[in-house]
C-alpha positions in Angstrom: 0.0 0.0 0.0 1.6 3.1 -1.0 1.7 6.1 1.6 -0.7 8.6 2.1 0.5 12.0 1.4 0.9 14.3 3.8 -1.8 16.8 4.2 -0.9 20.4 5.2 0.1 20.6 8.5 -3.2 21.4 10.7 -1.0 22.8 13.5 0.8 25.5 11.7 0.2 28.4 13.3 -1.8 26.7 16.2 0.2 27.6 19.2 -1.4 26.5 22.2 -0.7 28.2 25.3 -1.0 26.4 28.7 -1.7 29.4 30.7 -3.8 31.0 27.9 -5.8 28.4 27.5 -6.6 28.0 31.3 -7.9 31.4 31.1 -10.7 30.4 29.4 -11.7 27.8 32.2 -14.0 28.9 34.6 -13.7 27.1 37.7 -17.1 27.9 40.0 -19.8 25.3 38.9 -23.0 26.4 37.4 -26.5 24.5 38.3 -26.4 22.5 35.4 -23.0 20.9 36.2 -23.9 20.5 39.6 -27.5 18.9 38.7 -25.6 16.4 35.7 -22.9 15.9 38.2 -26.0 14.5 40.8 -27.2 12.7 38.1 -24.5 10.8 37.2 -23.8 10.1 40.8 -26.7 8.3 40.8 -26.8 6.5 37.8 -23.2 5.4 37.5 -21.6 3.6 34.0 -25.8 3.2 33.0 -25.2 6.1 30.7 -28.0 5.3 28.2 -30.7 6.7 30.6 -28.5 10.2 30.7 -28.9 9.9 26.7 -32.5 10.3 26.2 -32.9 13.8 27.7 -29.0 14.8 27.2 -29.3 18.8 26.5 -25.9 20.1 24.7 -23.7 21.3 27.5 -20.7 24.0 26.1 -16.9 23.0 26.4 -16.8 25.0 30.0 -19.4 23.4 31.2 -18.1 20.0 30.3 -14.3 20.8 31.4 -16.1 21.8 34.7 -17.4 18.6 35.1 -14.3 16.5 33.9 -12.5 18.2 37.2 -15.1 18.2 39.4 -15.1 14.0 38.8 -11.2 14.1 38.9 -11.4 16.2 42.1 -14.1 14.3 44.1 -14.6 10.5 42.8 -12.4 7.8 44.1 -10.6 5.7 42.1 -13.0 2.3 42.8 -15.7 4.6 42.2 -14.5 5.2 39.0 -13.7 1.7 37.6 -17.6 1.4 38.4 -18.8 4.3 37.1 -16.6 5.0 33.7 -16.6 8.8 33.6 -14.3 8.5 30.6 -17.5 7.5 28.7 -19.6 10.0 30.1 -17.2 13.2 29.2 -17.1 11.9 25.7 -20.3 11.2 25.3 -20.9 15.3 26.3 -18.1 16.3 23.9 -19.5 13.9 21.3 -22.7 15.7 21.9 -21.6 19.0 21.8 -19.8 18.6 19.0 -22.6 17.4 17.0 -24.8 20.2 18.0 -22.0 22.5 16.8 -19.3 22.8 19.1 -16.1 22.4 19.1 -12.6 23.3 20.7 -12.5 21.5 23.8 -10.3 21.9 27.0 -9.9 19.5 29.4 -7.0 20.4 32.3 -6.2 18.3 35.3 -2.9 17.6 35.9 -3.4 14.7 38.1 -6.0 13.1 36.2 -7.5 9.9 37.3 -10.0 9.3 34.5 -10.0 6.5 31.7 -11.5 6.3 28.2 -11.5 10.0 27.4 -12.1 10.5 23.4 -12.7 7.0 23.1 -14.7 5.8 19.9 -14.8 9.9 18.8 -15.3 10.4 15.5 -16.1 13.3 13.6 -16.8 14.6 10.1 -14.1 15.1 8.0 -14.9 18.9 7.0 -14.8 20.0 10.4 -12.3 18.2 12.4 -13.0 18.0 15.8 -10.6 19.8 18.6 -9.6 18.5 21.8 -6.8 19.5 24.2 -5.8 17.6 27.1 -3.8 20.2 29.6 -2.2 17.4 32.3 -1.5 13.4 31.7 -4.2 11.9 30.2 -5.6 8.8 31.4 -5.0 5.6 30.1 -6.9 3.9 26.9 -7.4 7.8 25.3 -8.2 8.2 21.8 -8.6 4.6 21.2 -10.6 4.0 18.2 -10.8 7.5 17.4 -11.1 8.6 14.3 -10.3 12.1 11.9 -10.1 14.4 15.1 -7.2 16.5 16.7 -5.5 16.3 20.1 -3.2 18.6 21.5 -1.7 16.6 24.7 0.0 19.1 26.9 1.7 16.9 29.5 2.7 13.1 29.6 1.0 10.4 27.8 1.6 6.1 28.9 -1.2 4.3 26.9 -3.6 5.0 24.4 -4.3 6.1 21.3 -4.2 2.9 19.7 -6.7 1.9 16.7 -6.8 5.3 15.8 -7.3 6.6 12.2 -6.6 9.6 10.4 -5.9 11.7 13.6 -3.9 14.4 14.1 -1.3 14.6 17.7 0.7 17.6 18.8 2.1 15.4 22.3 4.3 18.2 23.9 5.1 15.7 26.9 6.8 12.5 27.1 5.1 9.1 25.4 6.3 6.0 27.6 4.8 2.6 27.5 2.5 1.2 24.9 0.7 3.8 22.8 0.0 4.2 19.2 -0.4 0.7 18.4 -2.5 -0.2 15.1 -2.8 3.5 14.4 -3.5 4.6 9.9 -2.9 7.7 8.1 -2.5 9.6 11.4 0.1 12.4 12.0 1.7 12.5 15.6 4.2 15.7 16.4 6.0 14.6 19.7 8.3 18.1 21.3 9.4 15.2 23.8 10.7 12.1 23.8 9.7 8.8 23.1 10.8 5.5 24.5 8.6 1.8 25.6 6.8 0.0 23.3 5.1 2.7 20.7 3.5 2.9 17.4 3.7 -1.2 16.7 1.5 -2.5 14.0 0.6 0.8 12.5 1.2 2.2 8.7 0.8 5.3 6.6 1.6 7.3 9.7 4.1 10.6 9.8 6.1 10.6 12.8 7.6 14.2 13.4 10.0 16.1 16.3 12.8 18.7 16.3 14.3 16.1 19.0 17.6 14.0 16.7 17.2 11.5 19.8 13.3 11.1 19.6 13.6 11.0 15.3 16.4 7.9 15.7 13.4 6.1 18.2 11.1 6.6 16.0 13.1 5.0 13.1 13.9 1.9 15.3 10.5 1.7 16.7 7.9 2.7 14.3 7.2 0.3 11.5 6.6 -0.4 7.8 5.0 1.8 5.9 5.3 5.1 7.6 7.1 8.2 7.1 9.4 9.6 10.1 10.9 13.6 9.6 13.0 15.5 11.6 12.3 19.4 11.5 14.5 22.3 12.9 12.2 24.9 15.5 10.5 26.7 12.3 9.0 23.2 11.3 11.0 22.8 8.2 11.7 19.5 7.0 15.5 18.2 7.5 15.6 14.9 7.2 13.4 12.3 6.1 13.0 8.6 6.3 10.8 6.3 4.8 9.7 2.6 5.8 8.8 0.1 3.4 8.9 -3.6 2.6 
């Protein structure tokens, strides 16, 4: 299968700003988030009864939310209750009734399954940035969107197609397995067990020691560049049978 060109880059001239973009978070609670935040207390992981009368809740409200959960849930509570699924679900929703440009910041974040399954339309890629370590499993099976992940990323984002990944932290463990036509732009480095079984992926950094792991760990198929700090191409290689 021959490689997929490389579309123009969707991050040029898309600086995201930690501090900037935690102005935007507003961190007193509304009555809606308070009243879906009861709900889901009660109803746990059955998340299909929230879905019948779900309203569209905006990217504040949601981030809300996703820390209030981080801040007050316990960890058993969670395996139970899969909040992952629930936050999703919201952004999901919200993105279908129009939204977009989602922020999601805890730096000690407990939560699994975020962006799991999230698919958009191709037109109008959907826009999610993780400030802190995301939990594990996120992005899998995601497909067409972008994630900016400001902080330190250990498993996920396998299964996923035609995404797009500025990681401006460190990628350790197993992540990026069975991924297609994605584009992943690490500022870190890179080391465990990444990226096996995937193809017609670009792999970029500025980092020379994070370009030679991704040579040795990325496989067939893909396409791995190294760029100076303006994002200019210096060196290329290319994986094939």
């Amino acid at each position: 299968m021959a490689l997929l060109e490389l579309r123009v880059d969707p991050f040029l001239g898309r600086e995201v700003n930690r501090s900037e973009a935690e102005e935007d978070i507003q961190t007193e609670l509304d009555q809606e988030v308070e009243e879906l935040y009861a709900k889901y207390e009660r109803l746990g992981s059955h998340l299909w009864y929230l879905g019948y009368d779900l309203k569209p809740y905006t990217p504040i409200q949601i981030n809300q939310l996703f820390r209030k959960i981080n801040r007050e849930m316990s960890i058993d509570r969670m395996k139970h209750a899969k909040p992952g699924k629930l936050i999703t679900l919201l952004i999901n929703h919200a993105y279908i009734t129009g939204q977009n440009n989602f922020i999601l910041s805890a730096e000690d974040n407990k939560i699994c399954d975020i962006a799991y399954e999230l698919r958009c339309n191709e037109a109008r890629p959907l826009d999610l940035t993780i400030i802190g370590n995301p939990g594990n499993y996120f992005a899998d099976k995601s497909e067409g969107c972008i994630f900016t992940i400001i902080g330190h990323i250990k498993f996920g984002m396998e299964y996923s197609k035609y995404c797009n990944y500025l990681i401006r932290g460190d990628v350790t463990g197993g992540c990026g397995w069975h991924t297609t036509g994605c584009t992943f732009i690490f500022e870190g480095s890179v080391s465990g067990s990444f990226g096996f079984w995937s193809k017609n992926n670009v792999y970029k950094t500025s980092n020379p020691e994070t370009y030679q792991t991704l040579i040795q760990l990325t496989g067939i198929n893909n396409v791995c560049q190294l760029l100076n700090d303006k994002g200019t191409v210096l060196e290329e290689f290319h994986k094939h049978l």
